[in-house]
MDAnalysis code that builds the backbone (N, CA, C; Angstrom):
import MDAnalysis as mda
import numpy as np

u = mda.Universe.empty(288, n_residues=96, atom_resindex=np.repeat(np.arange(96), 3), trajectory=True)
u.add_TopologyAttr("name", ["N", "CA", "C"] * 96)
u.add_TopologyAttr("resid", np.arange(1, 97))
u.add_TopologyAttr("resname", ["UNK", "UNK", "UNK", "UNK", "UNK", "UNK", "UNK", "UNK", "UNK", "UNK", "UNK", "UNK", "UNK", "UNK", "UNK", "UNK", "UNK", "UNK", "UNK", "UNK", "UNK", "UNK", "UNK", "UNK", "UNK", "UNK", "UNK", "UNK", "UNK", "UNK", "UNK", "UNK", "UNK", "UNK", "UNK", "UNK", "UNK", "UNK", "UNK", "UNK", "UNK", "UNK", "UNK", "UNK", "UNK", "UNK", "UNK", "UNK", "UNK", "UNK", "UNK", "UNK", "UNK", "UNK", "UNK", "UNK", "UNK", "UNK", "UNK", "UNK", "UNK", "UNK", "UNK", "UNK", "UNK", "UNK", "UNK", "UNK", "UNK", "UNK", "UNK", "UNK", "UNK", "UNK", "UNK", "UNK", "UNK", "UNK", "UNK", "UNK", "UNK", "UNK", "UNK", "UNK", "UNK", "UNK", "UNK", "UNK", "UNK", "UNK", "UNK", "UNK", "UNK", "UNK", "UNK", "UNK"])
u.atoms.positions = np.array([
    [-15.418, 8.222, 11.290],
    [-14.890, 6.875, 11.230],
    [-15.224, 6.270, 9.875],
    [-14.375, 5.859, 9.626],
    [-14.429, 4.937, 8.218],
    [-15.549, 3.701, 7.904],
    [-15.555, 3.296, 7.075],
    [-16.745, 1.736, 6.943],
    [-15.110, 1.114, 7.138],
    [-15.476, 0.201, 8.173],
    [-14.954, -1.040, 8.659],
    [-14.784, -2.028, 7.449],
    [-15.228, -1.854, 6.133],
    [-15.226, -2.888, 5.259],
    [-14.191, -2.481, 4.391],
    [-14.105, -1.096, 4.146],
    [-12.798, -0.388, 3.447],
    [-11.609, -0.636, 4.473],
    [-11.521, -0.508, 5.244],
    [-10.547, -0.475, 6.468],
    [-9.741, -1.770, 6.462],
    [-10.797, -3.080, 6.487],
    [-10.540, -4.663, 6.219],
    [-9.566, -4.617, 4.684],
    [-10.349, -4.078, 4.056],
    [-9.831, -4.380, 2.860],
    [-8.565, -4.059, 2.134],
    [-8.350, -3.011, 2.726],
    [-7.280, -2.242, 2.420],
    [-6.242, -2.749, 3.762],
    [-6.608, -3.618, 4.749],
    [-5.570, -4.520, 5.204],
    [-5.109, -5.616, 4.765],
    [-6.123, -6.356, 4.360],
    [-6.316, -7.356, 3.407],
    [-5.007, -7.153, 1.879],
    [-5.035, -5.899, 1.341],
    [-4.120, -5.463, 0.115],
    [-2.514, -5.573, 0.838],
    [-2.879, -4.701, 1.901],
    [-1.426, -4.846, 2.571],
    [-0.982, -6.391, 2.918],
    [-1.695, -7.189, 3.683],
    [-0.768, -8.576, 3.658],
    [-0.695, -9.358, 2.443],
    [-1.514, -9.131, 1.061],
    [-1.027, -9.370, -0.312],
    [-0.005, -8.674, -1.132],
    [0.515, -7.553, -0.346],
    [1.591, -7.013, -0.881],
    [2.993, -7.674, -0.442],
    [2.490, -7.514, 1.455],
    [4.218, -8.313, 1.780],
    [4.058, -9.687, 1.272],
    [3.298, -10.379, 0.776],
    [3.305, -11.823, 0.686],
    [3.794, -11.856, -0.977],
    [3.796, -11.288, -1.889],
    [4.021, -10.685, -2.990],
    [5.501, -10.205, -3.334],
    [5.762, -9.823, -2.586],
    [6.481, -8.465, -2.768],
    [7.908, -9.079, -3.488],
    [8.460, -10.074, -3.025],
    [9.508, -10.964, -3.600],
    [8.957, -11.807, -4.942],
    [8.274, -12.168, -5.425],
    [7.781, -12.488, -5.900],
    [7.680, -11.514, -7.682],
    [7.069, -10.290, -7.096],
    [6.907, -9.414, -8.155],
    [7.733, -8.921, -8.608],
    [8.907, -8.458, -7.111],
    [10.645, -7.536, -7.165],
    [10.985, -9.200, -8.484],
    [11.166, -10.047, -8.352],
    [11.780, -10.862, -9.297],
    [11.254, -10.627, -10.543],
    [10.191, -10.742, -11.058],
    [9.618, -10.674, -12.406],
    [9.224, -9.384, -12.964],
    [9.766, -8.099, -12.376],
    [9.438, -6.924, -12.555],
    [11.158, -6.722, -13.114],
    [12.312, -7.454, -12.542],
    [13.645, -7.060, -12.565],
    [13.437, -8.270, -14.389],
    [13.290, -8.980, -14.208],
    [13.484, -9.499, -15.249],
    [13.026, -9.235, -16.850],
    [11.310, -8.522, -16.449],
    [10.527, -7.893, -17.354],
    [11.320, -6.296, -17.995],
    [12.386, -5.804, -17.195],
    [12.604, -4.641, -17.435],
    [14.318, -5.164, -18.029],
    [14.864, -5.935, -17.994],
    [16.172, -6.438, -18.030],
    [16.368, -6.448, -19.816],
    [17.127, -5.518, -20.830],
    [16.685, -5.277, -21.884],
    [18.114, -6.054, -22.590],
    [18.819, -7.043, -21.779],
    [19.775, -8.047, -22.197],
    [18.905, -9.425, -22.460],
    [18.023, -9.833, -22.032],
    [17.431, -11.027, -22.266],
    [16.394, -10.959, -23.146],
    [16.124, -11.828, -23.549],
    [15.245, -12.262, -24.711],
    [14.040, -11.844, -24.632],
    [13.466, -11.393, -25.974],
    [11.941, -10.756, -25.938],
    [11.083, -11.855, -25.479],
    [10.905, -12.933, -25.551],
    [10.114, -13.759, -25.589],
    [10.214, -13.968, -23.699],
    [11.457, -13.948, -23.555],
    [11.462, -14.528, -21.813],
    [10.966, -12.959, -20.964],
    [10.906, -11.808, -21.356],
    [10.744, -11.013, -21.225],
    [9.494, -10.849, -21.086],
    [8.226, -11.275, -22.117],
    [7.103, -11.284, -22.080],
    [6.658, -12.342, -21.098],
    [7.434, -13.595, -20.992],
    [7.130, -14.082, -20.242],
    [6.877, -13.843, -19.162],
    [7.657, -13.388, -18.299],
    [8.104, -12.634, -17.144],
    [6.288, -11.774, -16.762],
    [5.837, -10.835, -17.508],
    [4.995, -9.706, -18.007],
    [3.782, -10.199, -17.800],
    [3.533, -11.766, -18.462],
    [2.432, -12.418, -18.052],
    [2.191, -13.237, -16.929],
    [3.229, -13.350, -16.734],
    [3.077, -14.542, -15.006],
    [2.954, -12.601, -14.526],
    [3.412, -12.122, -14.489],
    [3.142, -10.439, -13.474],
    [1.594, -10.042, -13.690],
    [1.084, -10.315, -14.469],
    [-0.178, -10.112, -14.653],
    [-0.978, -11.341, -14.598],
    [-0.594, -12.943, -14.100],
    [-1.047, -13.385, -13.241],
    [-1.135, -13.668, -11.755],
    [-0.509, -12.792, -11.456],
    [-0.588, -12.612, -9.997],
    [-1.558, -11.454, -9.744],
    [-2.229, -11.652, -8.229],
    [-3.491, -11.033, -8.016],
    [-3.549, -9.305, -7.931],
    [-4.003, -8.492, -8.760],
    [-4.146, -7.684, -8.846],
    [-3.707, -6.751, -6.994],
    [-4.738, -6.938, -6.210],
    [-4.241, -6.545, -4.890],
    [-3.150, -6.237, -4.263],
    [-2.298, -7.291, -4.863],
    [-0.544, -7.700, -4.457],
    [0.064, -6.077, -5.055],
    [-0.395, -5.365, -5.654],
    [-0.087, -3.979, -5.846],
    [0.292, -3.490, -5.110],
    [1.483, -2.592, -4.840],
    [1.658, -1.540, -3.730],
    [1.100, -0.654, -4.192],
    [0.673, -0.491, -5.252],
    [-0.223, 1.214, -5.798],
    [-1.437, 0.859, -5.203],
    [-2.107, -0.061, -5.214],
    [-3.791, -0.121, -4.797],
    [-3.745, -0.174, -3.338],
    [-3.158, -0.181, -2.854],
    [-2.973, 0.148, -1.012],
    [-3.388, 1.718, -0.982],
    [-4.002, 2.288, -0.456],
    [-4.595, 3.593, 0.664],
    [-4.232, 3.603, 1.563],
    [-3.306, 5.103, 1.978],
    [-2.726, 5.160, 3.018],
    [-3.992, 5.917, 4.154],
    [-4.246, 5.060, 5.076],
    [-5.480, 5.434, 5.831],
    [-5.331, 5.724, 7.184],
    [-6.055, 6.699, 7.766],
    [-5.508, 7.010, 9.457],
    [-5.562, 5.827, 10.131],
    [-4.432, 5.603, 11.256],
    [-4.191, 4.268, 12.116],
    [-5.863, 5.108, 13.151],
    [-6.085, 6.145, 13.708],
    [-7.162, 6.407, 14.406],
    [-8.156, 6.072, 14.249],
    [-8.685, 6.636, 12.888],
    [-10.032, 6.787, 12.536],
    [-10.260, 6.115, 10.886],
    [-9.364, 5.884, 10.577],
    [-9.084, 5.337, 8.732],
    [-10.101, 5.790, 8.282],
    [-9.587, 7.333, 8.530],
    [-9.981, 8.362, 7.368],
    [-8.693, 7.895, 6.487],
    [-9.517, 7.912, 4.901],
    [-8.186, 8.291, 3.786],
    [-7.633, 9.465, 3.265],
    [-8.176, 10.288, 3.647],
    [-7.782, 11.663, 2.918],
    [-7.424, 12.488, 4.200],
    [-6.481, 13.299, 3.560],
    [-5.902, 14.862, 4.621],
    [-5.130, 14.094, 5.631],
    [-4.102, 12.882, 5.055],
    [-3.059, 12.092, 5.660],
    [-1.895, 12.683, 6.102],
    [-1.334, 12.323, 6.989],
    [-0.215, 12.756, 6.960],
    [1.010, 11.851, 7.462],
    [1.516, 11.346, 6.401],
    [2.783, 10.281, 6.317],
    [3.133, 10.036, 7.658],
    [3.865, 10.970, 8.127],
    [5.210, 11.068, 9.036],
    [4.235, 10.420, 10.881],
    [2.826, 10.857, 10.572],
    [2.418, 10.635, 12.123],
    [1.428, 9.451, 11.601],
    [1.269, 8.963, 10.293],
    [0.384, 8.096, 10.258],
    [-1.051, 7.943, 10.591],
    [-1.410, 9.518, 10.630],
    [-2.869, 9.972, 10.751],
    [-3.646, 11.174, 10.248],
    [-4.721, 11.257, 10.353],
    [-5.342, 12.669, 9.498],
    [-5.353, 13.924, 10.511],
    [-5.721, 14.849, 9.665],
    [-5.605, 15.908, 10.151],
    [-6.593, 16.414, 11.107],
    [-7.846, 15.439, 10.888],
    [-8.715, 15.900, 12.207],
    [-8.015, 15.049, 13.400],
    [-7.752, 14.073, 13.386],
    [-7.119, 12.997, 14.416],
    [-6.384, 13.569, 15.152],
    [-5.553, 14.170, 14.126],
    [-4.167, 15.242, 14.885],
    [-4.647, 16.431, 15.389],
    [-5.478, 16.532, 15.267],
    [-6.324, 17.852, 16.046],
    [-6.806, 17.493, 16.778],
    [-7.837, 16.672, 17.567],
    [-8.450, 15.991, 18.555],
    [-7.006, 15.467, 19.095],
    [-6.399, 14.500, 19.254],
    [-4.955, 14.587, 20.022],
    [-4.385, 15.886, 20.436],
    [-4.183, 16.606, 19.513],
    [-3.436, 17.605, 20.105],
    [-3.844, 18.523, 20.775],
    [-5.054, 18.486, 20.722],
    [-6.216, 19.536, 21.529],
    [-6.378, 18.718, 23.205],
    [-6.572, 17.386, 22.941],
    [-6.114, 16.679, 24.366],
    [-4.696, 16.809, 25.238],
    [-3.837, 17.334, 24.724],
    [-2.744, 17.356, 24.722],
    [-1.969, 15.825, 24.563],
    [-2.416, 15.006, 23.851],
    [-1.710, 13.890, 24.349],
    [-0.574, 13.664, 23.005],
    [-0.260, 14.888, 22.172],
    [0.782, 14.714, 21.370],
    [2.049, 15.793, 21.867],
    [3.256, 15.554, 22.388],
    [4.084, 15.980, 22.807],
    [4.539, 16.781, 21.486],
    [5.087, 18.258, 22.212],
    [5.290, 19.342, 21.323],
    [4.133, 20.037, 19.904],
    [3.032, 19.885, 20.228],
    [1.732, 20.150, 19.515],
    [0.967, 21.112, 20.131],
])
């Protein structure tokens, strides 16, 4: 089992991302937009780098919903590979 404080935290990143996420999609489209002006351009670049670091979708860890282990993930079931072994050894994962 994970520290409960990584676990928080890295939930914590996730509701600063959806709360973000419009926010950044705007000034990320504008920062990259190579018809508008250098100056509004930079602009754009620095309000993006005043917004809170967290609001990142890169600094999110994809962590087991079971046990939030981070490592030996696996996308598609949203858990690790020991997790998926203890389930599936219970049988309680259909076709496993």
């Amino acid at each position: 089992m994970a520290k409960k404080s990584a676990i928080e935290n890295n939930k914590r990143r996730e509701r600063l991302v959806k709360k973000y996420a419009a926010k950044r999609a705007a000034l990320k489209a504008v920062s990259v937009n190579e018809e508008l002006p250098i100056e509004e351009r930079f602009a754009a670049v620095l309000k993006l780098a005043e917004l809170p670091r967290n609001s990142s979708a890169t600094r999110v860890r994809n962590r087991c919903e079971v046990t939030g282990r981070p490592r030996a993930y696996y996308r598609k079931l949203k858990m690790s590979r020991i997790a998926l072994r203890d389930l599936g050894s219970n049988g309680l994962i259909p076709g496993l």
